[in-house]
C-alpha positions in Angstrom: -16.2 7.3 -28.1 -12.6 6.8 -27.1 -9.7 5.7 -29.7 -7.8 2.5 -29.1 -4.3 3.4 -27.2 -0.9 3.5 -27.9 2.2 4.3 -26.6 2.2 7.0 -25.7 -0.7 8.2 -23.7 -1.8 11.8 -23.9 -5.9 11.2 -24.2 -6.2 7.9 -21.5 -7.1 10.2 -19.0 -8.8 13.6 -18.9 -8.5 15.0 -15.6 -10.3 18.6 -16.9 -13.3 16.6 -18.3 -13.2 14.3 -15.8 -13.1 10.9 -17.8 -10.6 7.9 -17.9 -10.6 5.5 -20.7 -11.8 1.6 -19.6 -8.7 0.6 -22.0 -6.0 1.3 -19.4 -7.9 -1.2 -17.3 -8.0 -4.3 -19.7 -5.0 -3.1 -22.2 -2.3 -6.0 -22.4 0.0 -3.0 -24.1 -0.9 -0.5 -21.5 -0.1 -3.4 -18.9 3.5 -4.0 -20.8 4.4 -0.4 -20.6 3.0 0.0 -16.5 5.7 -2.1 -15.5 8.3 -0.4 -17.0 6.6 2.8 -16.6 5.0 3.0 -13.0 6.3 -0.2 -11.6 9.9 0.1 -12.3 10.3 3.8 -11.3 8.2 4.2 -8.5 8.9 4.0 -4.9 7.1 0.3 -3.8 6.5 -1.2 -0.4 8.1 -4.7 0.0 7.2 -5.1 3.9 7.7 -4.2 7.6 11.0 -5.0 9.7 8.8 -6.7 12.6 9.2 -9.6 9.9 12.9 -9.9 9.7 13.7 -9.2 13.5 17.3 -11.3 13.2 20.1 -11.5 11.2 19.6 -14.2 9.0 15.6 -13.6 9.0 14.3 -13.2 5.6 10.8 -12.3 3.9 9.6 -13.0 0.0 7.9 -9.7 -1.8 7.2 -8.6 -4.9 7.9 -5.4 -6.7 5.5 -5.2 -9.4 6.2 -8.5 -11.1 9.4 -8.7 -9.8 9.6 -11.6 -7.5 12.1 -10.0 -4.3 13.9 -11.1 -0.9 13.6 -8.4 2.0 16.6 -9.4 4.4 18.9 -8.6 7.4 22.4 -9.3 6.8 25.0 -10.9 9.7 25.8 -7.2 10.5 21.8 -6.5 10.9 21.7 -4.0 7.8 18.4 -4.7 5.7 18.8 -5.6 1.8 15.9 -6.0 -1.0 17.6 -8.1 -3.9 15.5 -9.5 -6.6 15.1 -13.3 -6.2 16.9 -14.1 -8.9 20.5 -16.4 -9.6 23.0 -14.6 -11.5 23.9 -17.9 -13.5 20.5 -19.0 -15.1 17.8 -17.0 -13.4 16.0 -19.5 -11.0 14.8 -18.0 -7.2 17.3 -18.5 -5.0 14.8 -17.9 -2.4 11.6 -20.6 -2.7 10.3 -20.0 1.1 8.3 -17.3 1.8 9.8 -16.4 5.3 12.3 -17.9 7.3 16.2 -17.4 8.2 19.1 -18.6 6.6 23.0 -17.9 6.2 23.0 -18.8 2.3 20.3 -18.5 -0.5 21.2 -21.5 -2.7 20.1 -21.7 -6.2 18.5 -25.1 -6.7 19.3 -25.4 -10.5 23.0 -25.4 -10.4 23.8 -24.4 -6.5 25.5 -20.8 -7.0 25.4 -19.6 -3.3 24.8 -15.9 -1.9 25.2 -14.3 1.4 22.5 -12.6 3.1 24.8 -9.5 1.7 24.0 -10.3 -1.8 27.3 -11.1 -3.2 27.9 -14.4 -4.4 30.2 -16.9 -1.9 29.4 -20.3 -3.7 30.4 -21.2 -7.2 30.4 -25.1 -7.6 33.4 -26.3 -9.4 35.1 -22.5 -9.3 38.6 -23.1 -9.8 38.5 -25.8 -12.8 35.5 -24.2 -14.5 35.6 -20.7 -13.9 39.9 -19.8 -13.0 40.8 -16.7 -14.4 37.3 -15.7 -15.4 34.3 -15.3 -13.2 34.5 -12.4 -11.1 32.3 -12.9 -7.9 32.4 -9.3 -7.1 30.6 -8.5 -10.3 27.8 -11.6 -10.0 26.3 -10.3 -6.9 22.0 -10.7 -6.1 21.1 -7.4 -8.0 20.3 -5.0 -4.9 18.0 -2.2 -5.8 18.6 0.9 -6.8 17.4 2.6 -3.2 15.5 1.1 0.1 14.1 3.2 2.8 13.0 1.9 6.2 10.0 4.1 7.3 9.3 3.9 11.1 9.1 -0.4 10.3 8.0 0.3 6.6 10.3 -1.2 3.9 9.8 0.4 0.5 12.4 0.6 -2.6 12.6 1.5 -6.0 15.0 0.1 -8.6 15.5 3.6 -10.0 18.7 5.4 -9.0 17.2 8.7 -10.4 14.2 8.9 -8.2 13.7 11.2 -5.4 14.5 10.5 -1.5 11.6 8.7 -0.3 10.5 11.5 2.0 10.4 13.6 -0.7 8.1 11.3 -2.8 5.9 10.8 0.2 5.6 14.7 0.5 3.0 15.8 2.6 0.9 12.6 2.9 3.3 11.5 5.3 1.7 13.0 8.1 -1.5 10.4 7.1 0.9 7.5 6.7 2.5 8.0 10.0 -1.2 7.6 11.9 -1.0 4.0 10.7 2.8 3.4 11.1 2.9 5.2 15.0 2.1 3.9 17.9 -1.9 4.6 19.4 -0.6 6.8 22.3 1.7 9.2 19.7 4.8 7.4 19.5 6.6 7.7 16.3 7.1 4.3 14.6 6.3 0.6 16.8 3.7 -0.9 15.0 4.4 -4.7 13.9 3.3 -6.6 11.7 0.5 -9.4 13.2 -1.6 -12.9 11.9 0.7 -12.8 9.2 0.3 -11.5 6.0 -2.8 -12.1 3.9 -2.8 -13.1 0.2 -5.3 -14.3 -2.1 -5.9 -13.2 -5.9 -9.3 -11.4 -7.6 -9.7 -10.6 -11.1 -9.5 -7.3 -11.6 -7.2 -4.9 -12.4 -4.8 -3.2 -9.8 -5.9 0.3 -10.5 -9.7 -0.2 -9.4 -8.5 -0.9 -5.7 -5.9 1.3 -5.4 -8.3 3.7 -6.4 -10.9 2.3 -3.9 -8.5 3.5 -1.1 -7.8 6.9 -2.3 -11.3 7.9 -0.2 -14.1 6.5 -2.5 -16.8 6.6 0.6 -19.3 7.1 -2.2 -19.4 3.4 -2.6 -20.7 2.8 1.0 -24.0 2.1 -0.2 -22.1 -1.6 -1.1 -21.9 -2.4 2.5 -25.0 -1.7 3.5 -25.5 -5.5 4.9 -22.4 -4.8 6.7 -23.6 -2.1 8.6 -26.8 -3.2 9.1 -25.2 -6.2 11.4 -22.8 -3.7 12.5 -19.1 -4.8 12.7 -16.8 -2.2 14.2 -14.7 -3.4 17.4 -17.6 -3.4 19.8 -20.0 -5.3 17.4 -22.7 -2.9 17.6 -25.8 -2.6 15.2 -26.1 0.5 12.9 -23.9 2.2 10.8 -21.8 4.1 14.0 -20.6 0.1 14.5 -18.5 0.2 11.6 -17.7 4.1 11.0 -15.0 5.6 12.5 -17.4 8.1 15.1 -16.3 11.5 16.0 -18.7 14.2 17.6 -19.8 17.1 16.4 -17.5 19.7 15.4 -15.0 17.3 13.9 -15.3 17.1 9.8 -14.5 14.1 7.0 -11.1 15.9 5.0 -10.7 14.8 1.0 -6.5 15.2 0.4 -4.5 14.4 -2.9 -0.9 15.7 -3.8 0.8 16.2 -6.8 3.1 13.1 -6.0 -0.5 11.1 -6.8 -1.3 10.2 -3.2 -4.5 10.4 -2.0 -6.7 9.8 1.1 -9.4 10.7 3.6 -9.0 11.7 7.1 -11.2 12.9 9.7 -10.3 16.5 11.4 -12.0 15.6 15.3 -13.8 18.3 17.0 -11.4 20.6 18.8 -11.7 19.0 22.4 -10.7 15.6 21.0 -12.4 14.0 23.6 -12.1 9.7 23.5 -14.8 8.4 22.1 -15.7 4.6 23.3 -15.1 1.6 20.6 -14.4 -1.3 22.5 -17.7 -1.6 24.7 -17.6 -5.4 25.1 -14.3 -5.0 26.1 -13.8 -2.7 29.2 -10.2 -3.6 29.7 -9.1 -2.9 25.9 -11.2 0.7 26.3 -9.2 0.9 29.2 -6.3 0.8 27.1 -7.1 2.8 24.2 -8.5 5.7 26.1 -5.3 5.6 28.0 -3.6 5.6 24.7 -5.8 8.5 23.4 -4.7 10.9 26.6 -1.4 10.2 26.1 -1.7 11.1 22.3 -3.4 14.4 23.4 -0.7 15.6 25.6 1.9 14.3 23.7 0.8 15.6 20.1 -1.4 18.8 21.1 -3.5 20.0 18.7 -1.9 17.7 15.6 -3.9 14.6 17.9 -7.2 16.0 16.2 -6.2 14.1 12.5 -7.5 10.6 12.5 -6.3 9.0 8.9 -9.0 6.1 7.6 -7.8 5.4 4.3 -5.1 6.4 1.6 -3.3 5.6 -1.4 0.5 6.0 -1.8 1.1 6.6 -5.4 1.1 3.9 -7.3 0.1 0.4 -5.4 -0.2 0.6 -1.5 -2.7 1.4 0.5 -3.4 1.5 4.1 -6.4 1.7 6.6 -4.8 4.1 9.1 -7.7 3.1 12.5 -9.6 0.5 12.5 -8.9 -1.9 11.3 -5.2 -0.6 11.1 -3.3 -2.2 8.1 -1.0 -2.0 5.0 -1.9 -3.1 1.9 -0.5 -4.2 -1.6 -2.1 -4.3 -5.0 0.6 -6.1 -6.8 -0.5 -6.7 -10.5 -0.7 -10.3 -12.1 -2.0 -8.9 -15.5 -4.4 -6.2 -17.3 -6.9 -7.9 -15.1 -5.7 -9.7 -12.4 -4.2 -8.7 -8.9 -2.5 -10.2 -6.1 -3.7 -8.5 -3.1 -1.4 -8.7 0.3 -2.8 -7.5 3.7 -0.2 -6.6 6.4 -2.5 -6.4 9.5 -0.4 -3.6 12.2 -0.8 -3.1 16.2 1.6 -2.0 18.8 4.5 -3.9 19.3 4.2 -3.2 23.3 0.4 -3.8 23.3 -0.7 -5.8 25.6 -1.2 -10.0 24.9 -5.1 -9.1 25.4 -5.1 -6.4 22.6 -3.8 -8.5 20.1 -5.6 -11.3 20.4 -8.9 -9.2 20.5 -7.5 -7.0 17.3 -6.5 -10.3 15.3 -10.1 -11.6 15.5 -11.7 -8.1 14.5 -9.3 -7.2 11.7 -10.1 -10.6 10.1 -13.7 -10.3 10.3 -13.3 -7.0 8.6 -10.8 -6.9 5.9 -9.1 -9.3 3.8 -10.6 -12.7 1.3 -12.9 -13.7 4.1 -13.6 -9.8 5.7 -17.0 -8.8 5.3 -16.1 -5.3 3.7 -13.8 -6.9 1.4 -16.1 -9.4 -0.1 -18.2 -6.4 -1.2 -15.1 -4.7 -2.9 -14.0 -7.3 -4.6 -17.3 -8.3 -6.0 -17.2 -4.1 -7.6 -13.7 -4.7 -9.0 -14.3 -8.2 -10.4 -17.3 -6.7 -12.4 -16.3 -3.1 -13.0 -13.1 -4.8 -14.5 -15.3 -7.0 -16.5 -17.5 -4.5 -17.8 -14.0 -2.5 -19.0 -13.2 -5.1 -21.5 -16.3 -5.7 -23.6 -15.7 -4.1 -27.4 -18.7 -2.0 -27.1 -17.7 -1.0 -23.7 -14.3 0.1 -23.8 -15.4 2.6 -26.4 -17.2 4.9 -23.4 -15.0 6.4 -20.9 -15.9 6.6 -17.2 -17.1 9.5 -16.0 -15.0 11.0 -12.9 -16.5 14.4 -12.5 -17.6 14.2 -8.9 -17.5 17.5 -6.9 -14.8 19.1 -9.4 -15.2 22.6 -8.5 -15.2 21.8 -4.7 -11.4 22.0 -3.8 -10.8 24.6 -0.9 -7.1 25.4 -0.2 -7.3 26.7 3.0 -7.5 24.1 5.5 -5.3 23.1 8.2 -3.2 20.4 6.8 -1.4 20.5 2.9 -2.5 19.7 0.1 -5.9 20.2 -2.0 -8.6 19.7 0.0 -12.2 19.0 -0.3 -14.6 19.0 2.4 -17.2 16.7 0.5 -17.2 13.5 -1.4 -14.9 13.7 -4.1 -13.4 12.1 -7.1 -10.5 14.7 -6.8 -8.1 12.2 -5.1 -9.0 9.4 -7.9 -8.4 12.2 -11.3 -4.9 13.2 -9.4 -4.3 10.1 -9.2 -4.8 9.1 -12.5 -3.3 12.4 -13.6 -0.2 11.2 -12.3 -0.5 7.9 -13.5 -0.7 9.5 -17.2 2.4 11.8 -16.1 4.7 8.5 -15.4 3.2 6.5 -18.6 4.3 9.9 -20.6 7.5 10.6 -18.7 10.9 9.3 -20.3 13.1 9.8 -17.0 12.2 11.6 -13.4 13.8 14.8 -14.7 10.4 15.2 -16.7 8.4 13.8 -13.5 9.6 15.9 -10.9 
């Protein structure tokens, strides 16, 4: 039996027994302190530049709780400022996309540039002469932003490392989603939108899901059966990313808490045909393949399928190729945001094709997705009962199978593991634990 928790956290997780306590998954208290904790330290994603092309353009996010505004300023430079007035706290920013030259609070009509600082005070010189200093009433800006080959992601901590260096070595995996098909760096946008819908569970059971949890495949059994991969075949090779033989499925986590699963191809790397109804969009991919090949050499062989960047995004680096937010509403519920990605110079034909087959896949009305969120829903559920949270899970899955030879960094497993998901929650632990990044680094 597991204790009830408090701050703070040295016996939630076990990564050398290979348990976690179901309390960090219902806790209101342990919810309180992730905010501060994980969400207000960590380095987020807040969304891709393909959605704020223009000066002017701006885009709604969320960091954690935080309700945020991603934006280009009239000189083009990209801002995150939390959505916020300075005056009495109401958004400033109600839409959820569009472009402006002012965001306008609707209680008491402050004004602010698309800089951040403030350019309206109503009233100024009879109420305010002598006293209000604009310069110091500015949007609050956060701490640090990165744009990532189109990827937007801040923190609010000044103390935290460079983004690079907190993406470490799973950067190589992230990039597979972020770079163009043919080897480009960067190009993707951003396409159908983004996708939103909420599901009661907590945040930590998807993120998790992502980290390379392909023991859970028996859930979409139905799926395969029918067969939903791009050419709409029967049979589980319809909806698996295929690779022949000689190629191998890689398990990766770093210390930073990332994790994710890859697939090493077979040393000739030869294309391998997924678009079969389509000849004209084969066409294109193989084409895209070659030029990969030639471009990248042997670093063409990594294929990334799915990942988790430490502590809330995840991404589907193929098919179908996506970003994707776990942005918590509570101990047990989460606001999931899908940000479908394709090639900015594909061709019209490509898109349209890839819109239809993403949304069949993934998201509230993807066929995959419905049989994750039906395990969430219920494995967050079954955390919460008073019997129940007083038996840890058990996470001791292929402990003693890390190899740390393998061609790319990191610690590696070559079978199904539950590595990626005990780093992970390793580091969650760390950060719950840690007092400042000095502790964390």
């Amino acid at each position: 039996m597991v204790a009830a928790l408090t701050p703070p956290y040295p016996h939630a997780v076990d990564p050398e027994k290979g348990t976690v306590s179901r309390e960090i998954f219902v806790s209101d208290a342990v919810y309180r302190d992730e905010l501060e904790r994980v969400f207000g330290r960590m380095w987020l994603f807040v969304g891709h530049a393909s959605l704020i092309p223009n000066p002017g353009d701006f885009f709604v996010s969320r960091m954690g709780e935080e309700s945020v505004i991603l934006c280009r300023d009239r000189a083009n430079a990209i801002h995150v400022f939390l959505n916020t007035c300075r005056h009495r706290g109401m958004k400033v920013c109600r839409y959820d996309q569009g472009n402006t030259p002012l965001f306008t609070c609707p209680y008491h009509a402050w004004s602010y540039g698309t800089d951040g600082q403030l350019v309206g005070v109503p009233q100024n010189d009879k109420l305010y002469s002598g006293v209000l200093d604009r310069a110091q009433w500015s949007l609050i800006e956060v701490a640090q932003m990165r744009n990532y080959k189109g990827s937007i992601w801040a923190t609010w901590d000044p103390e935290a490392p460079s983004f690079i260096e907190y993406l470490g070595d799973a950067k190589q995996h992230l990039d597979f989603a972020l770079d163009a098909r043919d080897g480009r760096a960067g190009g993707s946008e951003v396409i159908c939108g983004v996708q939103k819908w909420v599901v009661p569970s907590n945040w930590k059971f998807a993120a998790e899901n992502f980290l390379g949890d392909t023991y859970h495949n028996v859930s979409h059994r139905s799926v395969d059966l029918i067969g939903i991969g791009p050419s709409a075949r029967s049979g589980v090779k319809g909806r698996r990313d295929p690779y022949q033989e000689g190629g191998y499925d890689i398990w990766v986590n770093y210390p930073e808490g990332h994790g994710l699963h890859s697939i090493m191809r077979a040393p000739a790397n030869d294309y391998i045909p997924a678009f079969r109804d389509n000849p004209a969009i084969e066409s294109y991919y193989e084409a895209c393949h070659t030029a990969r090949k030639a471009r990248l050499g042997e670093a063409a062989r990594l294929v990334a399928l799915t990942g988790t960047v430490f502590p809330n995004t995840s991404y589907h680096g193929n098919q179908p190729r996506s970003l994707f937010v776990w942005h918590p509403n509570g101990a047990m519920s989460t606001e999931v945001w899908r940000f479908f990605l394709v090639d900015a110079d594909a061709p019209a034909e490509v898109k349209v094709f890839l819109r239809s087959y993403y949304m069949r896949y993934s998201g509230p009305a993807g066929m995959t997705e419905q049989d994750d969120m039906e395990n969430w829903n219920y494995a967050t559920a079954a955390s919460a009962g008073t019997i129940a949270r007083r038996y840890p899970y058990n996470y001791q899955q292929s402990m003693n199978a890390i190899q740390h030879n393998d061609p790319v960094p990191g610690r590696v497993s070559l079978q199904i593991t539950e590595e990626n998901a005990r780093n992970f929650y390793r580091r969650w632990q760390d950060c719950m634990n840690a007092t400042s990044w000095s502790v964390l680094r």
